[in-house]
N, CA, C and O atoms as a Tripos MOL2 file, in Angstrom:
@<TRIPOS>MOLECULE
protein
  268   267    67     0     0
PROTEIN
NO_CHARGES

@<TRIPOS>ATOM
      1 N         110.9190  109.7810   86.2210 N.3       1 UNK1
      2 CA        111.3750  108.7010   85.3950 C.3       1 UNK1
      3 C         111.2250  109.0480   83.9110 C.2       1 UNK1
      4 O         112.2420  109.0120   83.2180 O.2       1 UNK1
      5 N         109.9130  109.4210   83.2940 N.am      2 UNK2
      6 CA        110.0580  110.0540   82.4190 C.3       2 UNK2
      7 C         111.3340  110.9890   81.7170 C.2       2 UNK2
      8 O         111.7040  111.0290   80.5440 O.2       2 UNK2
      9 N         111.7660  111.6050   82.7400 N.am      3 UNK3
     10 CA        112.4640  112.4410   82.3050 C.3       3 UNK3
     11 C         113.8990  111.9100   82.1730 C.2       3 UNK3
     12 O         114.6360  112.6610   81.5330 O.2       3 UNK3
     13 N         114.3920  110.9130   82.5820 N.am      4 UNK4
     14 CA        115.5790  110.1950   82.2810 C.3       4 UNK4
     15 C         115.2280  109.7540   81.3080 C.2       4 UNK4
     16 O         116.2030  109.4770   80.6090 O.2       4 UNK4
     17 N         113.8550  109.4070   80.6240 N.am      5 UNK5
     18 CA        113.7510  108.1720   79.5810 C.3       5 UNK5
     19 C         113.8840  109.7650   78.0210 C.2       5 UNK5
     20 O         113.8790  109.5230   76.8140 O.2       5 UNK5
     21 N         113.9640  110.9500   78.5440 N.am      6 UNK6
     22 CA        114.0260  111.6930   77.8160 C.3       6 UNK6
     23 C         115.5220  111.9860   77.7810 C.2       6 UNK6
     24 O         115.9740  112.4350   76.7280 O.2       6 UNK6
     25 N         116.1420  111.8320   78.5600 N.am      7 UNK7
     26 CA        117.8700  111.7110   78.4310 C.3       7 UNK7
     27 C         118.4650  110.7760   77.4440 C.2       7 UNK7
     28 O         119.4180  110.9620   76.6870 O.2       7 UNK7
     29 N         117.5950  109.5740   77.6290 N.am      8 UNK8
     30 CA        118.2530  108.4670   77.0990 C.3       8 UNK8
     31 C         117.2440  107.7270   76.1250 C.2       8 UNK8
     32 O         116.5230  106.7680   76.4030 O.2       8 UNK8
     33 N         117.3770  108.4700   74.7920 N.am      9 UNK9
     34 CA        116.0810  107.8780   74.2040 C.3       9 UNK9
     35 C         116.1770  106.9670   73.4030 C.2       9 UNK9
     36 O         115.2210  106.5420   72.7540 O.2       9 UNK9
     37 N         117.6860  106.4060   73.3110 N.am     10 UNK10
     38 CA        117.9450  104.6380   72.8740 C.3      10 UNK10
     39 C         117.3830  103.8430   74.2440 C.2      10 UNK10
     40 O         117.7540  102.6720   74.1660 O.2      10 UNK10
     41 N         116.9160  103.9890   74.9910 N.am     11 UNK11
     42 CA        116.1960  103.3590   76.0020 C.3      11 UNK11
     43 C         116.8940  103.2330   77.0560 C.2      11 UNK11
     44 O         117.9830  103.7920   77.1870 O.2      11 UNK11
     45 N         116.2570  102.3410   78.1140 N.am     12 UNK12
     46 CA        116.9080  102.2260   79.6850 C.3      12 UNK12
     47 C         116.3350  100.6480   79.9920 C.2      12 UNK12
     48 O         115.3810  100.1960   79.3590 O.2      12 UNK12
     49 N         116.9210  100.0070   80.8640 N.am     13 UNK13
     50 CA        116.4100   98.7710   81.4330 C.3      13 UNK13
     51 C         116.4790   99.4020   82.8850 C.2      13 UNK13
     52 O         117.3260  100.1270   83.4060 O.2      13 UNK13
     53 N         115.2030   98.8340   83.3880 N.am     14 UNK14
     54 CA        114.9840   98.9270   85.2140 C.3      14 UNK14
     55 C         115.9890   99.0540   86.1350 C.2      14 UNK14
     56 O         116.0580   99.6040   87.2340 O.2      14 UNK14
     57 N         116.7900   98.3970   85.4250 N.am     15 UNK15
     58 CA        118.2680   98.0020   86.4340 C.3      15 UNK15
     59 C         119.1250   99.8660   85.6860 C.2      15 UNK15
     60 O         119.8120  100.6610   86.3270 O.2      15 UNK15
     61 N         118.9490   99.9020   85.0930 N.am     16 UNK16
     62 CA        119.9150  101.1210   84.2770 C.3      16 UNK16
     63 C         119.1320  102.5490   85.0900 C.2      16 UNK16
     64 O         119.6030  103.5210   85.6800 O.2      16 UNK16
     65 N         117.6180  102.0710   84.7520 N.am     17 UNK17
     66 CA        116.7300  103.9020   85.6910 C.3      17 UNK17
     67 C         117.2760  103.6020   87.1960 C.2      17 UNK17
     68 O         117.9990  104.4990   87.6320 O.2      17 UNK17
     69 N         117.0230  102.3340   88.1930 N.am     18 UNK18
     70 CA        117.1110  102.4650   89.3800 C.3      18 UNK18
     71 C         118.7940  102.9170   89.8740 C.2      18 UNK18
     72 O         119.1140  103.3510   90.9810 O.2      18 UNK18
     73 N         120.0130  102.5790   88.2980 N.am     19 UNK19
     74 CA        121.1580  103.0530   88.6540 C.3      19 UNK19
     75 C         121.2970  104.7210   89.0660 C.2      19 UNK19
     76 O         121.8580  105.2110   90.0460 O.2      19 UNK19
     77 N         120.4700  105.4940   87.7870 N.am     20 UNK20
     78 CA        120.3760  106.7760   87.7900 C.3      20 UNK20
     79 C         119.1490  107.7230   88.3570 C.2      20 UNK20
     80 O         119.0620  108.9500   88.3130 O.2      20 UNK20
     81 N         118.1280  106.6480   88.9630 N.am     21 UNK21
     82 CA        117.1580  107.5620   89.6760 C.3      21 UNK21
     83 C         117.4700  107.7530   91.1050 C.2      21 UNK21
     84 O         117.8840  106.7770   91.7310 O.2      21 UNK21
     85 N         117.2910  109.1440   91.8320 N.am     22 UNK22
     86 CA        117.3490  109.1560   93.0890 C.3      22 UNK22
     87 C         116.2600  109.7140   94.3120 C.2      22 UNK22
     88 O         115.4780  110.6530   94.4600 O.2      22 UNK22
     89 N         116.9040  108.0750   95.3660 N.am     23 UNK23
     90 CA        115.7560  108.0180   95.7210 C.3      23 UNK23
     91 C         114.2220  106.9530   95.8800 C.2      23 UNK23
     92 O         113.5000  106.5370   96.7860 O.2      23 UNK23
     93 N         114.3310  106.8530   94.1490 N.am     24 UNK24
     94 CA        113.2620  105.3090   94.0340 C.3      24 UNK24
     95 C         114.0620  104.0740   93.7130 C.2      24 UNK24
     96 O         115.0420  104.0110   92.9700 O.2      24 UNK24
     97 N         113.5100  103.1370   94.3650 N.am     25 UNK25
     98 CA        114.4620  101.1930   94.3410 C.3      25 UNK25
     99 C         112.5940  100.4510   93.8570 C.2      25 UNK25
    100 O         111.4040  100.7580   93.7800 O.2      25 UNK25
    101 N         113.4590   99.4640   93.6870 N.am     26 UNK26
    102 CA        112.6990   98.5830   93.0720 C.3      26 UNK26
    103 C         111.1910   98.1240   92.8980 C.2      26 UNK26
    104 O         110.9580   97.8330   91.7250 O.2      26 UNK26
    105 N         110.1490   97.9850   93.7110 N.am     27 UNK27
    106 CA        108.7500   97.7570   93.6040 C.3      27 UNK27
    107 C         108.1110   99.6240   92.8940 C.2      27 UNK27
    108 O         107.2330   99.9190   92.0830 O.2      27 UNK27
    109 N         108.8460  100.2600   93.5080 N.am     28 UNK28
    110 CA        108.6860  101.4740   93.3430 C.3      28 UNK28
    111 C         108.7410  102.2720   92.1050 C.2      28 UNK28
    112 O         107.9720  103.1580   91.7310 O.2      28 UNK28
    113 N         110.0870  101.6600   91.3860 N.am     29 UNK29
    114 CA        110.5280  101.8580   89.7980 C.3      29 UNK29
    115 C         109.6090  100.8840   88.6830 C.2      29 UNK29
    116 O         109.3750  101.0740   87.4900 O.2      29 UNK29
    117 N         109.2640   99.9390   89.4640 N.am     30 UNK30
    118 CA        108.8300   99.1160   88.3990 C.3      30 UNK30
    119 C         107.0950   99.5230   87.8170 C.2      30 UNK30
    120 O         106.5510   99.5870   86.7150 O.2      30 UNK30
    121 N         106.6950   99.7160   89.1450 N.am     31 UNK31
    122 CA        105.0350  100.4930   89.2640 C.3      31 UNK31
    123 C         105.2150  101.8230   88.5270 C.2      31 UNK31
    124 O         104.2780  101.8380   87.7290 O.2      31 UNK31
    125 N         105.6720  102.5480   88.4270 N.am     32 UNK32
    126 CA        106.4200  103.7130   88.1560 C.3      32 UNK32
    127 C         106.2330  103.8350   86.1890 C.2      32 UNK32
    128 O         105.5060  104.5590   85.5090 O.2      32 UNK32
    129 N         107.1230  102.9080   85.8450 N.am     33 UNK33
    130 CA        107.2660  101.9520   84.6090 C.3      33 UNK33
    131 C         106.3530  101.6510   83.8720 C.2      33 UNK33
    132 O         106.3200  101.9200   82.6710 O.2      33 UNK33
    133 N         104.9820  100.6990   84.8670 N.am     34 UNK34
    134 CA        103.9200  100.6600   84.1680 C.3      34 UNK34
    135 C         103.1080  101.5690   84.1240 C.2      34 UNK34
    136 O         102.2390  101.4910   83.2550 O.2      34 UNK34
    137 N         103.1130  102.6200   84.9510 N.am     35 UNK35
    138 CA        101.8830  103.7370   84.9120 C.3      35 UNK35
    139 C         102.4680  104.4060   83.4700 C.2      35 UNK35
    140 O         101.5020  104.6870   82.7600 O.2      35 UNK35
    141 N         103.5150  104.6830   82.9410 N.am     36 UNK36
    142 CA        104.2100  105.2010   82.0380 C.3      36 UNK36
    143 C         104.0530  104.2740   80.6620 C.2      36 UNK36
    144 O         103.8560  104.8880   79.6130 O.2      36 UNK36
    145 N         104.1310  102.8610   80.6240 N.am     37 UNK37
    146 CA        103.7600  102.1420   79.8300 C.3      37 UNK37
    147 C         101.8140  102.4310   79.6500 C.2      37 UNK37
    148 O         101.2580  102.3860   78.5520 O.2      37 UNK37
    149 N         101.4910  102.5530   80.2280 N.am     38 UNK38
    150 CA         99.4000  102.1180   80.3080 C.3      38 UNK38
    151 C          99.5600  103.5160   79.9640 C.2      38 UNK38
    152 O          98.6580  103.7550   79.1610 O.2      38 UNK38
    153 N         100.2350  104.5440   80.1570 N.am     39 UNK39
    154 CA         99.9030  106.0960   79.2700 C.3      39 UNK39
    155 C         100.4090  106.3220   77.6120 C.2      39 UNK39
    156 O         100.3060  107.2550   76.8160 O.2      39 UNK39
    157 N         100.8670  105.2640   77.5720 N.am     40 UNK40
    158 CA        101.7570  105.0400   76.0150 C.3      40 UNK40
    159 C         102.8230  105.6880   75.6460 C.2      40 UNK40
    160 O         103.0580  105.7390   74.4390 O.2      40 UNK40
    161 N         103.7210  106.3350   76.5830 N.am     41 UNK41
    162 CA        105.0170  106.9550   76.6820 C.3      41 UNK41
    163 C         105.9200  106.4220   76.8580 C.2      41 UNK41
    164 O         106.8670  106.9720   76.2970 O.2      41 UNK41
    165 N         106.2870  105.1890   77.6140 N.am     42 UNK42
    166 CA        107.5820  104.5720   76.9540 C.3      42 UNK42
    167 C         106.7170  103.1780   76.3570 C.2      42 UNK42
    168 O         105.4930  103.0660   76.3070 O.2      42 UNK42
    169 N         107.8130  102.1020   75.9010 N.am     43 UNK43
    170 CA        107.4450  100.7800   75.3160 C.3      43 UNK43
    171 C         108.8320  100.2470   75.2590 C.2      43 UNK43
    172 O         109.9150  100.7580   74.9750 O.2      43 UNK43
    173 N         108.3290   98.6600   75.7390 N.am     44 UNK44
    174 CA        109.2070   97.8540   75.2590 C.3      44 UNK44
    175 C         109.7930   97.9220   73.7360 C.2      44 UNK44
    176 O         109.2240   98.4290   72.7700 O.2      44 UNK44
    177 N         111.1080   97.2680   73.7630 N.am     45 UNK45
    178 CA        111.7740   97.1890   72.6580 C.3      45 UNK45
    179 C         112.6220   95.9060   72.3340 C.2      45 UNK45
    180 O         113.2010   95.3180   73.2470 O.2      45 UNK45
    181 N         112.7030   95.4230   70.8840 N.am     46 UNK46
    182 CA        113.1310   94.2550   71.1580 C.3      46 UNK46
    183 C         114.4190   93.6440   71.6170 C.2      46 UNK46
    184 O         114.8520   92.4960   71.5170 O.2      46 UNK46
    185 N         115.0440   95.0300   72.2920 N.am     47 UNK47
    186 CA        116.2720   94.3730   72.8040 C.3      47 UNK47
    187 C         116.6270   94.1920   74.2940 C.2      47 UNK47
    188 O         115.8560   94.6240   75.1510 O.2      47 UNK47
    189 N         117.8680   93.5130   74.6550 N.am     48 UNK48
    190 CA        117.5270   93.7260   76.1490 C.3      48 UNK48
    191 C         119.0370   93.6890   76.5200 C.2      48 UNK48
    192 O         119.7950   93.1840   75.6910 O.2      48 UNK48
    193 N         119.4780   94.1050   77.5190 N.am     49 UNK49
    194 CA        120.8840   93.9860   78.1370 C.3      49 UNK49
    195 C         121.0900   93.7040   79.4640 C.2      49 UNK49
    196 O         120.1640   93.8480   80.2620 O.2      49 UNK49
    197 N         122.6580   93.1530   79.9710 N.am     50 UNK50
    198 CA        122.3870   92.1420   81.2900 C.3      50 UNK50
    199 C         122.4000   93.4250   82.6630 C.2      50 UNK50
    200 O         123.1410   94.4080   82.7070 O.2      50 UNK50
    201 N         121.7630   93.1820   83.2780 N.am     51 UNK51
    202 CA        121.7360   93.6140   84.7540 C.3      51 UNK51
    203 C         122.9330   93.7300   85.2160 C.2      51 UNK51
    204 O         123.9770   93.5010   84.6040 O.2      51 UNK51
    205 N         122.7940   94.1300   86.4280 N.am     52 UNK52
    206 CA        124.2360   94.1330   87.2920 C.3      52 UNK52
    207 C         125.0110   92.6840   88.1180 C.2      52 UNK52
    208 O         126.1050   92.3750   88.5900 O.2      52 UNK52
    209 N         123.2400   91.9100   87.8630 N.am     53 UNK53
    210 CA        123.7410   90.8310   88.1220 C.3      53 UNK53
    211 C         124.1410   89.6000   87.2710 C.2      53 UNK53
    212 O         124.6690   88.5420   87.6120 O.2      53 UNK53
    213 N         123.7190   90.0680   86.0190 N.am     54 UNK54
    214 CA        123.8820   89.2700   84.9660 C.3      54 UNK54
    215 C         122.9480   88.6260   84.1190 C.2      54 UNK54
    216 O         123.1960   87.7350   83.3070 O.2      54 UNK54
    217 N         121.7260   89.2080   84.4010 N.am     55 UNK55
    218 CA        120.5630   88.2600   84.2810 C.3      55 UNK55
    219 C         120.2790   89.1390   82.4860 C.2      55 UNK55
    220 O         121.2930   89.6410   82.0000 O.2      55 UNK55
    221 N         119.1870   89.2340   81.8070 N.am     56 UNK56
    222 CA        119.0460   89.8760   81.0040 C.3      56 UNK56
    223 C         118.0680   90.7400   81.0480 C.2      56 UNK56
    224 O         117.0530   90.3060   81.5940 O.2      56 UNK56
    225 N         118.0210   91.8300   80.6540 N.am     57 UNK57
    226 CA        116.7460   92.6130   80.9140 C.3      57 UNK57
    227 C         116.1140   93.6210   79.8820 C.2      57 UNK57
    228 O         116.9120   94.3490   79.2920 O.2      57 UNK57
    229 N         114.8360   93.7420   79.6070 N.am     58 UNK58
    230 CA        114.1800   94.6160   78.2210 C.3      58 UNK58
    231 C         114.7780   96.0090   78.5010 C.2      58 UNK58
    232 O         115.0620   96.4610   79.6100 O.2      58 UNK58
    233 N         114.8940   96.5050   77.5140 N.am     59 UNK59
    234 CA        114.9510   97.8010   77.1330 C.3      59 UNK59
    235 C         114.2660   98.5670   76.6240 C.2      59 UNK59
    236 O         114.1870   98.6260   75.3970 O.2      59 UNK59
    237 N         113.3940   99.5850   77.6580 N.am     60 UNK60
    238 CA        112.5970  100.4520   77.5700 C.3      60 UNK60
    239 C         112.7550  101.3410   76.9870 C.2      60 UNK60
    240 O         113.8660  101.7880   77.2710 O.2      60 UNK60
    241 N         111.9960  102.2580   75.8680 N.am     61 UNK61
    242 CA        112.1790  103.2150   74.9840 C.3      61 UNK61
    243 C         111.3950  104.5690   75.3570 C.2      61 UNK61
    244 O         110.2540  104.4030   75.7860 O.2      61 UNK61
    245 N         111.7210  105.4820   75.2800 N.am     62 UNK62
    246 CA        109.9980  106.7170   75.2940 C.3      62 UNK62
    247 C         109.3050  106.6980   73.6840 C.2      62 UNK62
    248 O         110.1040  106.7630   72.7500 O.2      62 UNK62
    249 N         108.1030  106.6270   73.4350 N.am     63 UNK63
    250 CA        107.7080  106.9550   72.1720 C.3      63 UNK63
    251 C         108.2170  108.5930   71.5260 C.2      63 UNK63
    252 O         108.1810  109.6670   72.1260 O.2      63 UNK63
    253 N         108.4570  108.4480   70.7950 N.am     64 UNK64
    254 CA        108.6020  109.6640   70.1450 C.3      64 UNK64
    255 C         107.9060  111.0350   70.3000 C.2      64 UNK64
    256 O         108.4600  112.1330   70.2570 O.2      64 UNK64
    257 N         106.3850  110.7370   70.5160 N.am     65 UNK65
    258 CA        105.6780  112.0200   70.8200 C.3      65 UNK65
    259 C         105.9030  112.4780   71.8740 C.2      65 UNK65
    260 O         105.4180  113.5850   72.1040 O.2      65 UNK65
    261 N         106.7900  111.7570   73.0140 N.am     66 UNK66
    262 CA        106.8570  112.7490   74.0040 C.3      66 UNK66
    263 C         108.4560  112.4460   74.2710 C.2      66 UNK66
    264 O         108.9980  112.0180   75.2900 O.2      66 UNK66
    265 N         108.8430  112.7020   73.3960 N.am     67 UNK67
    266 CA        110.2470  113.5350   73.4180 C.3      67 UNK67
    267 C         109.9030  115.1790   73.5590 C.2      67 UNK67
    268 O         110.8190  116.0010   73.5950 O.2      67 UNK67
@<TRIPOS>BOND
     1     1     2 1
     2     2     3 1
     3     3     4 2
     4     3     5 am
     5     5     6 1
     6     6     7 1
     7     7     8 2
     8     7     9 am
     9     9    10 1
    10    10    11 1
    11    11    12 2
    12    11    13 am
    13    13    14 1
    14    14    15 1
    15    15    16 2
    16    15    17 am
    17    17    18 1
    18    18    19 1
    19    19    20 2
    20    19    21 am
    21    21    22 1
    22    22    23 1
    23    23    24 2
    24    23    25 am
    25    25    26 1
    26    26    27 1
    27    27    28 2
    28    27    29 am
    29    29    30 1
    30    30    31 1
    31    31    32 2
    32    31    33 am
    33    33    34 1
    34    34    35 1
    35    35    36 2
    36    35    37 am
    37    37    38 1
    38    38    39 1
    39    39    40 2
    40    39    41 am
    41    41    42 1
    42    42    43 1
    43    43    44 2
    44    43    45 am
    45    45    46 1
    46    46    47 1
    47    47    48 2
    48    47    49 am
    49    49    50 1
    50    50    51 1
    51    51    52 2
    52    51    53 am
    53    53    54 1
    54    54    55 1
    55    55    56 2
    56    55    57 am
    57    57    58 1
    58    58    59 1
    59    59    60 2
    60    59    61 am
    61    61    62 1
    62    62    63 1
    63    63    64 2
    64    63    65 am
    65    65    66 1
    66    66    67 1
    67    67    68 2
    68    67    69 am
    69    69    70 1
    70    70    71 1
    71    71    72 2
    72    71    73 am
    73    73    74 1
    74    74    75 1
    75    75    76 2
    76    75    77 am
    77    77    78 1
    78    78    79 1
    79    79    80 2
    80    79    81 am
    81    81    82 1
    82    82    83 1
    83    83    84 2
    84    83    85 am
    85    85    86 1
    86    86    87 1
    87    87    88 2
    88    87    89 am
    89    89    90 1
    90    90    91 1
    91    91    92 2
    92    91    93 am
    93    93    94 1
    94    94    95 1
    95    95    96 2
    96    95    97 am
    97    97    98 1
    98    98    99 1
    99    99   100 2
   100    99   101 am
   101   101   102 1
   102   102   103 1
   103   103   104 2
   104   103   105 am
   105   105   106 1
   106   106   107 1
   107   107   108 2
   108   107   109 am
   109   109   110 1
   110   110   111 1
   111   111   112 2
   112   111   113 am
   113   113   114 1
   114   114   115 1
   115   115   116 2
   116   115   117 am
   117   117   118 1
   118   118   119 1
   119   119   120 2
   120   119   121 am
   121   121   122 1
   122   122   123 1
   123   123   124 2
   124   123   125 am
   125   125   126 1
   126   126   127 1
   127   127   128 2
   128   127   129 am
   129   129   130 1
   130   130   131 1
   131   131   132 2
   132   131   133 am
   133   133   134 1
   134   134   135 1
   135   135   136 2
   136   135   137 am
   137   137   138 1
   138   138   139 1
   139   139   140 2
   140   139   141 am
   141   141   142 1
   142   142   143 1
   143   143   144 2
   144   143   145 am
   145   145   146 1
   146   146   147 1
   147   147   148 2
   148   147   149 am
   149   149   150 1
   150   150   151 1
   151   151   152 2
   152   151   153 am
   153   153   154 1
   154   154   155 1
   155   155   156 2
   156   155   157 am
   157   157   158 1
   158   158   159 1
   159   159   160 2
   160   159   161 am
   161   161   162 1
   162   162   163 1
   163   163   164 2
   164   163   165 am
   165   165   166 1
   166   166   167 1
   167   167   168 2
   168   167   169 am
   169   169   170 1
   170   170   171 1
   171   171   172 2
   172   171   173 am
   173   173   174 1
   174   174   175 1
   175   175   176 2
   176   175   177 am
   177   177   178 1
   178   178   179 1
   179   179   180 2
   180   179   181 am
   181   181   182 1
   182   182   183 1
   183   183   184 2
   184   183   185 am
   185   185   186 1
   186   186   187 1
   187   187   188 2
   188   187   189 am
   189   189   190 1
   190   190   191 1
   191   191   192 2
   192   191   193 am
   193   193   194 1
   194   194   195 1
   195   195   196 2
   196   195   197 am
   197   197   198 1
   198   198   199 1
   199   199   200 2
   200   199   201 am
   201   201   202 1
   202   202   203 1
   203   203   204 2
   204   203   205 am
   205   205   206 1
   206   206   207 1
   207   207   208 2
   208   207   209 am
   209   209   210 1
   210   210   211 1
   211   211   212 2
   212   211   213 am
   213   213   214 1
   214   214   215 1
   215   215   216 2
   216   215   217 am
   217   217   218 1
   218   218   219 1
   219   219   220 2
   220   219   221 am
   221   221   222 1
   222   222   223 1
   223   223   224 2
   224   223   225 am
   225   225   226 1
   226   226   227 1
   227   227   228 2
   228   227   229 am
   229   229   230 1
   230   230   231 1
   231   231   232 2
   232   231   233 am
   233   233   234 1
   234   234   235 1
   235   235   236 2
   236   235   237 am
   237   237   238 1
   238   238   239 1
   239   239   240 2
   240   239   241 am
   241   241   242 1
   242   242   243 1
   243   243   244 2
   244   243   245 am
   245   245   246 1
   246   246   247 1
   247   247   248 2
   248   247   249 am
   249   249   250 1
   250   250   251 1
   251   251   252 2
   252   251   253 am
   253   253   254 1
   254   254   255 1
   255   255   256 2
   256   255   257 am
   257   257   258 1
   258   258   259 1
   259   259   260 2
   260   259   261 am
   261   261   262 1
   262   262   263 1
   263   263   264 2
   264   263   265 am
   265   265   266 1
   266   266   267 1
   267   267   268 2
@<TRIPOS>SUBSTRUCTURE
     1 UNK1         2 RESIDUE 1 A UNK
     2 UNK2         6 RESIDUE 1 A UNK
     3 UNK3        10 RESIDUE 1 A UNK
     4 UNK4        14 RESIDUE 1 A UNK
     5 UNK5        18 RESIDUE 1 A UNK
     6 UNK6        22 RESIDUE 1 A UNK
     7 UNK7        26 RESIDUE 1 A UNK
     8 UNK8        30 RESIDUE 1 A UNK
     9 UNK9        34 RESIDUE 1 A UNK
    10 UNK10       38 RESIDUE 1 A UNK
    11 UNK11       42 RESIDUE 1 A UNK
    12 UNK12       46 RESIDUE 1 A UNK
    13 UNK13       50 RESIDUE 1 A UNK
    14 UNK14       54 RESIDUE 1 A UNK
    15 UNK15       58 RESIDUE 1 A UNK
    16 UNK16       62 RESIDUE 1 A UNK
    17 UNK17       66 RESIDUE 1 A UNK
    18 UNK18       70 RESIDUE 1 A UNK
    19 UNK19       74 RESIDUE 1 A UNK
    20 UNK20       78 RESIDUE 1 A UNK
    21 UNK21       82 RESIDUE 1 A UNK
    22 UNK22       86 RESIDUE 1 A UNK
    23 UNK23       90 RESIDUE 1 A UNK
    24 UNK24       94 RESIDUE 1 A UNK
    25 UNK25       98 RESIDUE 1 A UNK
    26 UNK26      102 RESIDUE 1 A UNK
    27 UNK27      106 RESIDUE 1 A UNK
    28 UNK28      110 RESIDUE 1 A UNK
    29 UNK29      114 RESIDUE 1 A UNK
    30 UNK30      118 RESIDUE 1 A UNK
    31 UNK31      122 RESIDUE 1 A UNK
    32 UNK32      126 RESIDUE 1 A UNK
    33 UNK33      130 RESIDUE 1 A UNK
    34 UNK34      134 RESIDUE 1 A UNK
    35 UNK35      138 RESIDUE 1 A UNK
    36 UNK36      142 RESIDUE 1 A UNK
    37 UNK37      146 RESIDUE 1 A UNK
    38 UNK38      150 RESIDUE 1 A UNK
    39 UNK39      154 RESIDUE 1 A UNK
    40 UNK40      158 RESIDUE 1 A UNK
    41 UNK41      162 RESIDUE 1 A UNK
    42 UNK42      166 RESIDUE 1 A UNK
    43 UNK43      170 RESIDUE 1 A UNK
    44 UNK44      174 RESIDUE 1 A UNK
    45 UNK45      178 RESIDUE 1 A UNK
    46 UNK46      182 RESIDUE 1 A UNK
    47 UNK47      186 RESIDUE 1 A UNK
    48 UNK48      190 RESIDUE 1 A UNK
    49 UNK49      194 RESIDUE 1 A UNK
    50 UNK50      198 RESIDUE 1 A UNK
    51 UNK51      202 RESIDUE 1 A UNK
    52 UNK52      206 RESIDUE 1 A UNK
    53 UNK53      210 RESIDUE 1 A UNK
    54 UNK54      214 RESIDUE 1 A UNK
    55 UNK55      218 RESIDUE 1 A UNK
    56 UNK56      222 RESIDUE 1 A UNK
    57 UNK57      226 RESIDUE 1 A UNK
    58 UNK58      230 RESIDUE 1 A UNK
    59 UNK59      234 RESIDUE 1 A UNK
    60 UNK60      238 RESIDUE 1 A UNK
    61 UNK61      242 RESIDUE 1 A UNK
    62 UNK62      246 RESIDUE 1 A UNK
    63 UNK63      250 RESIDUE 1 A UNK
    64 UNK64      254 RESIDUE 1 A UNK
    65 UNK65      258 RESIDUE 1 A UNK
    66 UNK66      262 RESIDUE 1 A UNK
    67 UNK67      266 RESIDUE 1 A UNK
């Protein structure tokens, strides 16, 4: 996961990694997410965009030092 968030370093929403990760779905991506957040490598950001279902969702960033 990391390493997509290094593809895409205007960020990703959950719904955007589980489009392009393969393999991991949902309880899985999200745990995933926070172990990566509690290491200080990605972070929320203040924007967010809609899901596939329409709903709205944050947009995750990587910090800079680990680009």
């Amino acid at each position: 996961m990391l390493e997509l968030h290094r593809q895409h370093p205007d960020g990703l929403t959950d719904d955007e990694m589980a489009e392009l990760a393969e393999g991991e779905h949902g309880p899985s991506l999200g745990r995933r997410r926070k172990d990566l957040v509690d290491e200080g490598l990605i972070v929320p950001t203040l924007l967010t965009r809609p899901t596939r279902r329409g709903a709205q969702a944050v947009v995750w960033r990587i910090v800079d030092g680990a680009l």
